[in-house]
C-alpha positions as a Markdown table, in Angstrom:
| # | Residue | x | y | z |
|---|---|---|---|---|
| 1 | Unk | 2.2 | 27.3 | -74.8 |
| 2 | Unk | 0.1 | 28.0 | -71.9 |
| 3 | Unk | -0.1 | 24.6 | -70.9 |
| 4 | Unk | 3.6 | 24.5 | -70.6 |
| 5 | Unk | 4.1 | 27.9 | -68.7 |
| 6 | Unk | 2.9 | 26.7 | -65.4 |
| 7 | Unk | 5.0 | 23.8 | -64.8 |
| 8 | Unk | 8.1 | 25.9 | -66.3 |
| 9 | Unk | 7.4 | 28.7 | -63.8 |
| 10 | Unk | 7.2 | 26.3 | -61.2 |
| 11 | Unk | 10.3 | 24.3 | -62.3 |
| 12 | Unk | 12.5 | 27.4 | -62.3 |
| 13 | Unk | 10.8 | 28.8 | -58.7 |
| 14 | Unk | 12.0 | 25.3 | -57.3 |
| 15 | Unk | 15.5 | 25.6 | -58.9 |
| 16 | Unk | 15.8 | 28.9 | -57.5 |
| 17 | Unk | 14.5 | 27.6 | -54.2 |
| 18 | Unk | 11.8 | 29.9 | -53.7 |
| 19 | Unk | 9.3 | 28.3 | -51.0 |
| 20 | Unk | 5.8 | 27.4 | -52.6 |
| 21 | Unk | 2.5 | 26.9 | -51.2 |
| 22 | Unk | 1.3 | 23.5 | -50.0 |
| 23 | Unk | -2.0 | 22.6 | -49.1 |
| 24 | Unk | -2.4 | 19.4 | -46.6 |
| 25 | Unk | -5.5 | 17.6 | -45.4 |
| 26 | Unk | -5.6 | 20.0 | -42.5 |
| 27 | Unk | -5.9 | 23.2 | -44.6 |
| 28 | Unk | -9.3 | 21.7 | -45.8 |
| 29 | Unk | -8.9 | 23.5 | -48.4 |
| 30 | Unk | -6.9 | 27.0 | -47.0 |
| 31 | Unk | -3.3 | 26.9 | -48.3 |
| 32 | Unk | -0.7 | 27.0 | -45.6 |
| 33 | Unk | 3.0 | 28.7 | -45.9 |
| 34 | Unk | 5.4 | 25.7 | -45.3 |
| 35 | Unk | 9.2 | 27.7 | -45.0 |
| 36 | Unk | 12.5 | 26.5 | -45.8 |
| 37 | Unk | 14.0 | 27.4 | -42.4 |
| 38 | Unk | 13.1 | 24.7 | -39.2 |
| 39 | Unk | 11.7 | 26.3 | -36.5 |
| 40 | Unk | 14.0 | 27.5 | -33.9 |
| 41 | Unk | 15.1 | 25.1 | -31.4 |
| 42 | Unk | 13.8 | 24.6 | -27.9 |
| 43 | Unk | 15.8 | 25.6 | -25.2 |
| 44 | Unk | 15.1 | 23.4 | -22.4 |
| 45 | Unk | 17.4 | 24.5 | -19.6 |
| 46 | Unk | 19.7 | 27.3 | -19.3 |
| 47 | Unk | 23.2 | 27.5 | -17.4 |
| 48 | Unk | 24.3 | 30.9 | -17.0 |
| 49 | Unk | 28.6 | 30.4 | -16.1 |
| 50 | Unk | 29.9 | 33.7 | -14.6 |
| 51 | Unk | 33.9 | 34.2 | -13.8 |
| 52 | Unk | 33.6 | 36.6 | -11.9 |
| 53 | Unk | 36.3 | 39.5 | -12.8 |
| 54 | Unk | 37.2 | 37.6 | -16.2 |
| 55 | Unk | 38.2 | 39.5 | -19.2 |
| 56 | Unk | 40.0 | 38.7 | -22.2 |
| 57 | Unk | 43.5 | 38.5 | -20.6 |
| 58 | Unk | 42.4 | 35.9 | -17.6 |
| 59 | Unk | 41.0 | 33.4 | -20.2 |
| 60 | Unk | 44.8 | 33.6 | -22.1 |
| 61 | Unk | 46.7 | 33.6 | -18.9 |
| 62 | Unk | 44.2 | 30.6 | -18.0 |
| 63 | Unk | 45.0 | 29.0 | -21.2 |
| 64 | Unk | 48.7 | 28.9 | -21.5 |
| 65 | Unk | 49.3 | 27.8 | -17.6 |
| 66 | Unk | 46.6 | 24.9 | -18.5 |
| 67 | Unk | 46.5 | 23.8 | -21.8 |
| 68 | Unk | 49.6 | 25.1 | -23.8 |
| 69 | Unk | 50.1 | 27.4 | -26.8 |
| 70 | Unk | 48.4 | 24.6 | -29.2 |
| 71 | Unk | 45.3 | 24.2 | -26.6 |
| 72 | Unk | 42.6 | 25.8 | -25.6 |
| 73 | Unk | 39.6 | 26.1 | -22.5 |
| 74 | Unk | 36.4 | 24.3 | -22.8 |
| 75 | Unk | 34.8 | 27.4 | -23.0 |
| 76 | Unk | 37.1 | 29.0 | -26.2 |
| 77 | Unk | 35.6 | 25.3 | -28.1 |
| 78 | Unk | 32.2 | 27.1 | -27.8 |
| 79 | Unk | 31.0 | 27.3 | -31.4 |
| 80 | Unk | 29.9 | 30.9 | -30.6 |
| 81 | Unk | 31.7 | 33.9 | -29.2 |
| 82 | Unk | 31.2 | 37.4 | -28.9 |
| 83 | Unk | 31.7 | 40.7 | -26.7 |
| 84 | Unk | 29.7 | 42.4 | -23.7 |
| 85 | Unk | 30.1 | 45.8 | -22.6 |
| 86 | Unk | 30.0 | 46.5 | -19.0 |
| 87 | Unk | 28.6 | 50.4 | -18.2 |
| 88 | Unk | 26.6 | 50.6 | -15.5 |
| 89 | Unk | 24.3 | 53.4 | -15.4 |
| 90 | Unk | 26.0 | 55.1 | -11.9 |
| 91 | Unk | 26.3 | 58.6 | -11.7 |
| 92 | Unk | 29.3 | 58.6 | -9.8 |
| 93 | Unk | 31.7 | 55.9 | -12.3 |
| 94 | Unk | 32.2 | 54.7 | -15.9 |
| 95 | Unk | 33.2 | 51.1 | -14.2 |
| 96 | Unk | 30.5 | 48.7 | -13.1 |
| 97 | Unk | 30.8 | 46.4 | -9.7 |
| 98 | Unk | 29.0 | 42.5 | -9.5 |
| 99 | Unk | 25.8 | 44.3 | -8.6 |
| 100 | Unk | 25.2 | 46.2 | -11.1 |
| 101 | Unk | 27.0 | 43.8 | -13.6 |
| 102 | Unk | 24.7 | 41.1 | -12.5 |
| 103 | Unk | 21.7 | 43.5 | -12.4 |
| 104 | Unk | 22.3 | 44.2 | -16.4 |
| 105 | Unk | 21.9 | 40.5 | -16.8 |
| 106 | Unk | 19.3 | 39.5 | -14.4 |
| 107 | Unk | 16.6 | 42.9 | -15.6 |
| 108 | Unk | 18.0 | 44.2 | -18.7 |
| 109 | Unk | 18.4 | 47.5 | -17.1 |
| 110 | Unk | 21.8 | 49.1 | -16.5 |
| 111 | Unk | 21.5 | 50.5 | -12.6 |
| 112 | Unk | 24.0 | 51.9 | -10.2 |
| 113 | Unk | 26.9 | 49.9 | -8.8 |
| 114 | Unk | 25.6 | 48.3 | -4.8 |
| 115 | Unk | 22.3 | 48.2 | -6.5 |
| 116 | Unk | 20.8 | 44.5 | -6.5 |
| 117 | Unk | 17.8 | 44.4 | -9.6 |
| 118 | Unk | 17.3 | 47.8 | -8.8 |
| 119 | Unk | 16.5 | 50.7 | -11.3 |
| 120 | Unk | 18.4 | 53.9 | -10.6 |
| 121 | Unk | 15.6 | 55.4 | -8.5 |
| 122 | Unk | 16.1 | 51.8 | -5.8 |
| 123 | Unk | 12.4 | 50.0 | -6.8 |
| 124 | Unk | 12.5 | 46.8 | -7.7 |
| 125 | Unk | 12.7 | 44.7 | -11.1 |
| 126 | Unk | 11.5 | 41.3 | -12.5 |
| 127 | Unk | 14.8 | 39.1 | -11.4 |
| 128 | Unk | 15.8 | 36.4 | -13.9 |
| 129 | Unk | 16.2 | 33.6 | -11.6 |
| 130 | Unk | 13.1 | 34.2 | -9.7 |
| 131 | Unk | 11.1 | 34.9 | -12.8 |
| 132 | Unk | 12.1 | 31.1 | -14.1 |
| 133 | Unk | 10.9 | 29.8 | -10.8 |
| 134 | Unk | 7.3 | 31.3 | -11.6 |
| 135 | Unk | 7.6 | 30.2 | -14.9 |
| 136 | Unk | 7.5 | 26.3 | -13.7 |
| 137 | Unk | 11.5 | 25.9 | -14.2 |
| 138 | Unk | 13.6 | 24.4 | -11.5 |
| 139 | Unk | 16.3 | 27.0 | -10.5 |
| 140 | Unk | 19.6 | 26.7 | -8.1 |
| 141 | Unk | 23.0 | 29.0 | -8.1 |
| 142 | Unk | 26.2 | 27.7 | -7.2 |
| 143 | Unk | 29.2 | 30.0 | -6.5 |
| 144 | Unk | 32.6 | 30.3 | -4.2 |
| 145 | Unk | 31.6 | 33.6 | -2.7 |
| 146 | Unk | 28.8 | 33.8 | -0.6 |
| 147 | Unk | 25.3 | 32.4 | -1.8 |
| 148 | Unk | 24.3 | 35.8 | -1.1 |
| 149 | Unk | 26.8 | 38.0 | -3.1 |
| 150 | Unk | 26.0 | 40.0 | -5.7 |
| 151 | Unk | 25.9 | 38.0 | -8.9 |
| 152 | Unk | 23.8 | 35.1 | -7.3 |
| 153 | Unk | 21.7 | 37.5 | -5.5 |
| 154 | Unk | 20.8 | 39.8 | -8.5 |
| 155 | Unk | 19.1 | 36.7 | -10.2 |
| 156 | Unk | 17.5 | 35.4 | -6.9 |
| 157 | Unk | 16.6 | 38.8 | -5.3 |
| 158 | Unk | 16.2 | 42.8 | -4.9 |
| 159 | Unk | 18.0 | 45.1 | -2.5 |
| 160 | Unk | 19.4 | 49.1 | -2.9 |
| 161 | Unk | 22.1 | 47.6 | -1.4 |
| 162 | Unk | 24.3 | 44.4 | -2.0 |
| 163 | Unk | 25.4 | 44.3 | 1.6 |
| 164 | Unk | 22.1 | 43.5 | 2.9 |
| 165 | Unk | 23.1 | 39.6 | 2.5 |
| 166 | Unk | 20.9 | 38.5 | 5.3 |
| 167 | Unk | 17.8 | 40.1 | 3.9 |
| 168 | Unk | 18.8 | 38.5 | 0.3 |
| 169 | Unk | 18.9 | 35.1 | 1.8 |
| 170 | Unk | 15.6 | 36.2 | 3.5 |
| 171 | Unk | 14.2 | 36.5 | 0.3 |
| 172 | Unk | 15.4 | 33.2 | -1.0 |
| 173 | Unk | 13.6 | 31.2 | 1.3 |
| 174 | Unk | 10.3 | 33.3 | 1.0 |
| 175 | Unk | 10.2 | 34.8 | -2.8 |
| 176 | Unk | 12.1 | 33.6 | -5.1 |
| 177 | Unk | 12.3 | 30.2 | -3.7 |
| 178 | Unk | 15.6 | 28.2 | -5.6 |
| 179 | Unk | 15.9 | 24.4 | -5.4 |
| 180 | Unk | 19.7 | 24.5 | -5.0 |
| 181 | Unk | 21.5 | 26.9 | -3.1 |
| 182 | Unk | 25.2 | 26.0 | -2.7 |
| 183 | Unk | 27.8 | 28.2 | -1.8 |
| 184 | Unk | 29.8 | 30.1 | 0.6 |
| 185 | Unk | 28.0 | 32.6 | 3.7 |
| 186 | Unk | 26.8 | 30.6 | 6.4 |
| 187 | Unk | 27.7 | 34.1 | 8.5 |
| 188 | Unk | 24.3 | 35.7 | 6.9 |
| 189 | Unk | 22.0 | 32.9 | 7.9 |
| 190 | Unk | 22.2 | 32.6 | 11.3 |
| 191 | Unk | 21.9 | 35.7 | 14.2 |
| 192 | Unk | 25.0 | 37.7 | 15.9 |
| 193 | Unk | 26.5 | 35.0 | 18.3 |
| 194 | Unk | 25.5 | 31.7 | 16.7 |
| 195 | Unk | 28.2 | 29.8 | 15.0 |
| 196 | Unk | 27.3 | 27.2 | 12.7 |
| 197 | Unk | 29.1 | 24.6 | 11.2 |
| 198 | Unk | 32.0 | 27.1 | 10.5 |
| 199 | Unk | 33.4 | 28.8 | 13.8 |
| 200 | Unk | 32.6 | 32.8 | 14.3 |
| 201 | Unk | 36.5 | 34.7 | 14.2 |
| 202 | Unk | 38.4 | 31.3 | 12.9 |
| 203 | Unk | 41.7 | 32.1 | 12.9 |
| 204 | Unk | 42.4 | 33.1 | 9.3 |
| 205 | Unk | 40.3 | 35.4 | 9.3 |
| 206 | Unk | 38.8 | 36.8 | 12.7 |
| 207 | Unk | 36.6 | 39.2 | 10.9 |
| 208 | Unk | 34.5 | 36.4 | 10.0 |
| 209 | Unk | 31.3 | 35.7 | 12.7 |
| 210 | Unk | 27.4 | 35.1 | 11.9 |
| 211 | Unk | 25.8 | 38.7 | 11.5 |
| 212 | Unk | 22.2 | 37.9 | 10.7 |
| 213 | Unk | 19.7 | 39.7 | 11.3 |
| 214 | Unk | 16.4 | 37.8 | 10.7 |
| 215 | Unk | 16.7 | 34.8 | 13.0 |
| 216 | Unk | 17.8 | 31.3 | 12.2 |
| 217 | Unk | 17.8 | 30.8 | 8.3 |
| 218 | Unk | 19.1 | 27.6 | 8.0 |
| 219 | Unk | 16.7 | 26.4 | 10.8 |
| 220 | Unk | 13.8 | 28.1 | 8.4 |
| 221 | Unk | 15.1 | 26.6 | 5.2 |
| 222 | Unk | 14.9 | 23.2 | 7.0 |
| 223 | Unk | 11.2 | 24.2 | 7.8 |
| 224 | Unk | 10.5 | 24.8 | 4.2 |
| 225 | Unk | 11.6 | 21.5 | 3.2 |
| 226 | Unk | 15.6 | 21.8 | 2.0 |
| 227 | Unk | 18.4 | 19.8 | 3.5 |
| 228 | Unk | 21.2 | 21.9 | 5.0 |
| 229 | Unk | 24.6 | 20.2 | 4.3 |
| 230 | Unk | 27.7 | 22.1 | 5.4 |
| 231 | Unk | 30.8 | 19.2 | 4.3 |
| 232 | Unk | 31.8 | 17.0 | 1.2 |
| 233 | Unk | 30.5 | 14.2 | 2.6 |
| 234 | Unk | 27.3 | 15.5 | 3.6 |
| 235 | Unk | 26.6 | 17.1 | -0.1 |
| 236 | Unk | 27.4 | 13.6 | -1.9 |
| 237 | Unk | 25.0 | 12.1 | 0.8 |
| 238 | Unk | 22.0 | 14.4 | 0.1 |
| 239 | Unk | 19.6 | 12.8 | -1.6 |
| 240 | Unk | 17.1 | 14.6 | -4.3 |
| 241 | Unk | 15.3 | 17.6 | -3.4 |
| 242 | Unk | 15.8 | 21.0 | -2.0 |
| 243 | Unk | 19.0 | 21.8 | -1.2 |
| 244 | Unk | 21.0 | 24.5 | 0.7 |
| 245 | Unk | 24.7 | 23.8 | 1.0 |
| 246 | Unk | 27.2 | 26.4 | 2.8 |
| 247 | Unk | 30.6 | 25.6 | 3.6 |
| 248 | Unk | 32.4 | 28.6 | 4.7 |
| 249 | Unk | 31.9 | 31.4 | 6.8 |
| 250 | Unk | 31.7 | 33.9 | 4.0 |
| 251 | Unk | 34.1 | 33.5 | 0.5 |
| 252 | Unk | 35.2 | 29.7 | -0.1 |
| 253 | Unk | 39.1 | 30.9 | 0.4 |
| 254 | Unk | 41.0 | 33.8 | 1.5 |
| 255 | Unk | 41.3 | 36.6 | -1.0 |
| 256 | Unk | 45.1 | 38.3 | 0.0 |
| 257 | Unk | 48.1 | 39.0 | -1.7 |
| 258 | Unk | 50.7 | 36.1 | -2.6 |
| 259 | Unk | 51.8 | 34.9 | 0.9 |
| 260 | Unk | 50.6 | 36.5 | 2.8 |
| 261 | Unk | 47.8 | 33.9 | 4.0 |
| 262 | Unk | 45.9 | 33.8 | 0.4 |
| 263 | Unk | 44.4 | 30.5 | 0.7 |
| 264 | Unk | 42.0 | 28.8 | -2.5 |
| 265 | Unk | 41.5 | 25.4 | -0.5 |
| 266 | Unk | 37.0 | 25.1 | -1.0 |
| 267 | Unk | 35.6 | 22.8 | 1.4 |
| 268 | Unk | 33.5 | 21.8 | -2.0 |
| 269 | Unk | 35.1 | 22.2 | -5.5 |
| 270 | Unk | 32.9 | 24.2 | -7.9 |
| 271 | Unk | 33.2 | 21.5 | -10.4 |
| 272 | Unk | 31.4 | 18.9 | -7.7 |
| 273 | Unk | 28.8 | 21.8 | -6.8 |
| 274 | Unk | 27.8 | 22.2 | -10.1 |
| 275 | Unk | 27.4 | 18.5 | -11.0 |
| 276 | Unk | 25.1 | 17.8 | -7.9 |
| 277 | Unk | 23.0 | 20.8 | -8.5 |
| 278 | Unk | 22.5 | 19.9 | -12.4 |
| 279 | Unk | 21.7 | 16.1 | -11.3 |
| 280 | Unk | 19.4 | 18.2 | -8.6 |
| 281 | Unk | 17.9 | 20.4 | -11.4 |
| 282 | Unk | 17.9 | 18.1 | -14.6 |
| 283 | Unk | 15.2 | 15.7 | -12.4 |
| 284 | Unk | 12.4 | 18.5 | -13.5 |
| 285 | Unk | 9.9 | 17.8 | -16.7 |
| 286 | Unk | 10.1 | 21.6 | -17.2 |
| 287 | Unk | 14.2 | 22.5 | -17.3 |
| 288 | Unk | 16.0 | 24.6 | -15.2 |
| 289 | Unk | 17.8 | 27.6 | -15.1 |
| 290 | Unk | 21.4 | 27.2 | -12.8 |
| 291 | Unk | 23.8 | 30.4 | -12.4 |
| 292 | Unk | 27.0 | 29.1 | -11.6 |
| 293 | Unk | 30.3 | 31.4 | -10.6 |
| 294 | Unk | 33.9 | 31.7 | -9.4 |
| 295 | Unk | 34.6 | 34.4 | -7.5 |
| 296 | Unk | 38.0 | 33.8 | -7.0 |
| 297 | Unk | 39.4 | 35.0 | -10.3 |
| 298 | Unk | 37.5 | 38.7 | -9.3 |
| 299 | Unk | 38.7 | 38.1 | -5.0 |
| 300 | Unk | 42.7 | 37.5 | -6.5 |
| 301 | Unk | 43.0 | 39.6 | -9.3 |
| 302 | Unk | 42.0 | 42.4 | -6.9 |
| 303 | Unk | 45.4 | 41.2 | -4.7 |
| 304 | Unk | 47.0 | 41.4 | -8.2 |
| 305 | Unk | 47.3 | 37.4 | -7.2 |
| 306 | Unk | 48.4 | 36.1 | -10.4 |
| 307 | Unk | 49.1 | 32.3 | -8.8 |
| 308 | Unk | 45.7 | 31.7 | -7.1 |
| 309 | Unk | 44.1 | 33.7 | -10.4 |
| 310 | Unk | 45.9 | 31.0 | -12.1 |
| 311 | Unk | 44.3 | 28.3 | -9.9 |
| 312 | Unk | 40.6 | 29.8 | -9.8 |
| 313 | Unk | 40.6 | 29.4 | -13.8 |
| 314 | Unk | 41.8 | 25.9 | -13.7 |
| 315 | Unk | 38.5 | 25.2 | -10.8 |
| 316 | Unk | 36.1 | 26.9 | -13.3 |
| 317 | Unk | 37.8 | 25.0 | -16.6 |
| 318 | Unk | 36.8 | 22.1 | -14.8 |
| 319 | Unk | 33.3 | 23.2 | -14.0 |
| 320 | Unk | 32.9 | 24.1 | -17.7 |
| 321 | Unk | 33.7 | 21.2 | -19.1 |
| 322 | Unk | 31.4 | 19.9 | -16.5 |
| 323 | Unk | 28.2 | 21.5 | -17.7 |
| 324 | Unk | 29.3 | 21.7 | -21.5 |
| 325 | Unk | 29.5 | 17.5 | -20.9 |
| 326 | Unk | 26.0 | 17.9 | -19.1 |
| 327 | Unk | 24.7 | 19.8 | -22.2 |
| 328 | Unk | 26.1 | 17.5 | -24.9 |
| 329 | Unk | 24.1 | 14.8 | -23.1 |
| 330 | Unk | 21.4 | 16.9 | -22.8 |
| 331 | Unk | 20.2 | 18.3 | -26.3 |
| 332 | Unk | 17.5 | 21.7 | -25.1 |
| 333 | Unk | 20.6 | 22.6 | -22.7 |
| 334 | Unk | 22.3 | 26.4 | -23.6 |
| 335 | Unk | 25.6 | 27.3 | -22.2 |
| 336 | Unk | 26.6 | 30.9 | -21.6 |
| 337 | Unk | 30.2 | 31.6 | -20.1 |
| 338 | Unk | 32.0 | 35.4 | -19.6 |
| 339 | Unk | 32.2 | 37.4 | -16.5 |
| 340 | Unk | 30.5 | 40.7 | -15.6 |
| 341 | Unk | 33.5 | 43.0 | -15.4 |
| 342 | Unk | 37.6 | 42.8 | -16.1 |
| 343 | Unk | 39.4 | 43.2 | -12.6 |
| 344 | Unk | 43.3 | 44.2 | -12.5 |
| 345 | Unk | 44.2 | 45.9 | -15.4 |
| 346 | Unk | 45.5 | 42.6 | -16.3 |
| 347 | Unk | 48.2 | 42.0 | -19.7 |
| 348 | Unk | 49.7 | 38.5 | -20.4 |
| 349 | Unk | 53.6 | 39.3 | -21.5 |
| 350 | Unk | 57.1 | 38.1 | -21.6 |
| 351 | Unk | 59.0 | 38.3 | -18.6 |
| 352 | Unk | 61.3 | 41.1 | -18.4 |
| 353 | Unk | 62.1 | 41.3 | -14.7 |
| 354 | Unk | 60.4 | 44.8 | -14.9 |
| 355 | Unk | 59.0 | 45.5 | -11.0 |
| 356 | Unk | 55.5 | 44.9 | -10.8 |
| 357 | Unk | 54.9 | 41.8 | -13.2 |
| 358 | Unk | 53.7 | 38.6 | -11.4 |
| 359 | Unk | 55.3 | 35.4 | -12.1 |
| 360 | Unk | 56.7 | 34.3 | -14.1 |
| 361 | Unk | 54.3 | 31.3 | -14.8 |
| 362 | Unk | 55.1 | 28.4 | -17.0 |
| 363 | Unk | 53.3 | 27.9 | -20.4 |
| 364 | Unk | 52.2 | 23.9 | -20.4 |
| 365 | Unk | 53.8 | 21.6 | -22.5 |
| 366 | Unk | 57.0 | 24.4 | -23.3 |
| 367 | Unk | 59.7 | 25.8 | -21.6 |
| 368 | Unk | 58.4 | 28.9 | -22.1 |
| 369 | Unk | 57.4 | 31.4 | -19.5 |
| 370 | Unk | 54.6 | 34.2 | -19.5 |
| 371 | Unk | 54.1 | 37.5 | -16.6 |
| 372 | Unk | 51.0 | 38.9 | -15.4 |
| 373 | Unk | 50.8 | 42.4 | -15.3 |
| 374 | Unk | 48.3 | 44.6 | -13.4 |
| 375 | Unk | 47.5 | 48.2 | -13.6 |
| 376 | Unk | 45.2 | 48.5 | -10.8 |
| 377 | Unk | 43.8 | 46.5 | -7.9 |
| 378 | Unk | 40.0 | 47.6 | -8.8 |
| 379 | Unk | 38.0 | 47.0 | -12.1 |
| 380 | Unk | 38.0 | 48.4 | -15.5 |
| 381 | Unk | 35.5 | 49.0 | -18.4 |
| 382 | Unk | 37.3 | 46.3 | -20.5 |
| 383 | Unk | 34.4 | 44.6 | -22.5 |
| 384 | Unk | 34.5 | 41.1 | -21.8 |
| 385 | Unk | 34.6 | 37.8 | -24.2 |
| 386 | Unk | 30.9 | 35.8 | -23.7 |
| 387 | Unk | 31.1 | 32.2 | -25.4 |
| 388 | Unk | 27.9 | 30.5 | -26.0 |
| 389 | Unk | 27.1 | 26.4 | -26.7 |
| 390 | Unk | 23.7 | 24.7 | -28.0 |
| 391 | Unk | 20.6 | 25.6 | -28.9 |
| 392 | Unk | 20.4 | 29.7 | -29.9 |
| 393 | Unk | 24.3 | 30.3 | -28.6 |
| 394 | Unk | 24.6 | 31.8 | -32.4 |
| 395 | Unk | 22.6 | 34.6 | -30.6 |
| 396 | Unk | 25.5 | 35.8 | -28.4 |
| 397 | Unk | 27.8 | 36.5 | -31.3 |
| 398 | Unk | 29.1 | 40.3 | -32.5 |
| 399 | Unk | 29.7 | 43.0 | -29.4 |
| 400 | Unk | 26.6 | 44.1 | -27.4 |
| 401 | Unk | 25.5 | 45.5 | -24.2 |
| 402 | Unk | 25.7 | 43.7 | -20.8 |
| 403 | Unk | 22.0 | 44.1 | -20.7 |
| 404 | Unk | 21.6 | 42.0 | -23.6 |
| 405 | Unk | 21.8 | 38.5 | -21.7 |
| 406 | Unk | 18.5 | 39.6 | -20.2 |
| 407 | Unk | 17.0 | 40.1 | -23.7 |
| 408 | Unk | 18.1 | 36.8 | -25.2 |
| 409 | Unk | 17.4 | 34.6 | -21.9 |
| 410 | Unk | 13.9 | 36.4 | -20.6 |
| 411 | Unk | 12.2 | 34.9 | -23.7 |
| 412 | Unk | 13.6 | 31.7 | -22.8 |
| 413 | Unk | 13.1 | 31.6 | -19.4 |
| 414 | Unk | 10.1 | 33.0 | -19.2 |
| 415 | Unk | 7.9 | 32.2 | -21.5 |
């Protein structure tokens, strides 16, 4: 009986799928744990999508205009959703700005709103971006505001306050050194009373002029080895390498209320950023790390500009499916989309000729008709939807903190 109880045990431990022991030729001897569960995958690169101002209601208005009541956005395919909250630790408001939105992300630390990877007390913190530059990774940002805003800038840099774009781009070029820089701001890069590319008080918007103050930037950028492009034509020229594209004075449009000279007409598309920075960044043997963000959904919903809202989603719908194609073809590649705070107030609803809706807009495919409603012209603390695709997205599912992007990306980036 003996003989027989060994192999039984053993028989019904398999059955039950309880993991043995194994010894191999390498154990010499030693017996070595072998587990049921493969080893978590590699996460090669990392692109971090930001909609700047998106909330739960921008992605369903952004749906029905785009693909009908049957369809859906690249990023709601995402085999992983969840929540983020967006408190920001600010003595003076319950309701986060970019900064300290982005700062959550980029440290892991909730700080006060202005504040750019900053704690509470203004000293500095480990940024994301610039920590995956030290870690070997390639790193680039592509966005419609300035490449010096908030969101880009928290990842990239450290300031007590946002507005100190010219010192962020400053830092750039000497710290935190990305590959690819493409956006908007060519005002912050050069010095009071040098236009560039884009001339200073262009009649649009005569509030627009260079305001640097720390010399020539683009001319140092050149000098540490990037090409400067500043058109279409000039980006799908550039060749690999370094590269600092800006191609508007500051935002890539003009953020007012329904006609009343609200313009979302970018020199560049997002969508064509994005696929020359990831052909830029996929070139290195160690991965990348790309932020990538539309500003315009954040700029219009503050007009309460349900239209060029409306046109801002269907630009970063076609950058998603952009990168989410890239990351198909790219197995290692994890996709993160949401936004750092809900601006507007905004409801999707019938149209009811009440004052104050926007629209009405049609719903694709139907003869249907939704309204956009708004309830404010400044942010709220609505938590916002995060969608997640390839290797550890199952990680952003269930509600947390805005400061958990930082925990579940450091690892990755930085290790």
């Amino acid at each position: 009986m003996r003989k027989l109880a060994v192999p039984l045990i053993l028989g019904l431990l398999i059955l039950a799928g309880v993991p043995l022991l194994r010894r191999t030729p390498a154990d010499s001897g030693v017996a070595a744990r072998t587990t049921v569960a493969a080893a978590a995958p590699a996460v090669r690169n990392v692109i971090f999508v930001n909609g700047d101002g998106m909330a739960a209601a921008h992605r369903e208005a952004g749906r029905l205009f785009l693909a009908g009541p049957g369809g859906s956005l690249t990023m709601d395919r995402f085999p992983y959703s969840g929540q983020l909250s967006t408190s920001p630790a600010d003595p003076a408001s319950i309701v986060t700005d970019s900064a300290a939105g982005a700062s959550a992300w980029a440290t892991g630390k909730r700080t006060y709103n202005g504040a750019i990877s900053v704690d509470t007390g203004g000293k500095a913190l480990p940024a994301l971006g610039a920590q995956a530059k030290k870690a070997g990774r390639a790193t680039g940002l592509v966005t419609t505001s300035q490449v010096t805003d908030a969101s880009p800038a928290a990842f990239f840099a450290n300031a007590v306050d946002r507005d100190a774009e010219d010192d962020i781009a400053r830092q750039y070029l000497e710290v935190s050194k990305p590959d690819v820089i493409l956006g908007g701001g060519e005002d912050w890069w050069l010095p009071k009373g040098r236009p560039g590319a884009y001339p200073d008080r262009p009649a649009a918007d005569p509030t627009e002029f260079s305001v640097g103050t720390k010399g020539d930037l683009i001319a140092k950028a050149r000098k540490n080895g990037y090409q400067y492009v500043s058109t279409a034509a000039q980006l799908a020229a550039a060749k690999p390498g370094k590269l600092l594209g800006l191609f508007a004075n500051e935002e890539m449009f003009q953020q007012r209320s329904e006609g009343r000279g609200d313009v979302y007409q970018p020199v560049v598309g997002l969508a064509t950023m994005t696929q020359k920075a990831l052909g830029a960044l996929s070139t290195d043997p160690d991965g990348f790390f790309l932020l990538v963000e539309e500003e315009a959904i954040d700029e219009f919903a503050h007009a309460n500009n349900g239209r060029r809202v409306l046109q801002a989603m269907g630009e970063l719908e076609r950058t998603v499916a952009v990168v989410q194609s890239f990351a198909a073809a790219h197995p290692g590649t994890l996709v993160v989309v949401t936004g750092d705070h809900e601006t507007g107030g905004l409801a999707v609803a019938d149209p009811t000729g009440v004052t104050g809706e926007d629209g009405p807009f049609p719903v694709k495919g139907t003869g249907l008709r939704f309204a956009m409603k708004w309830t404010t012209g400044g942010h709220t603390a609505q938590d916002v939807p995060v969608s997640a695709y390839g290797p550890l997205a199952e990680k952003f599912t269930g509600k947390h903190p805005n400061t958990y992007v930082h925990e579940v990306l450091a690892p990755i980036l930085t290790g």
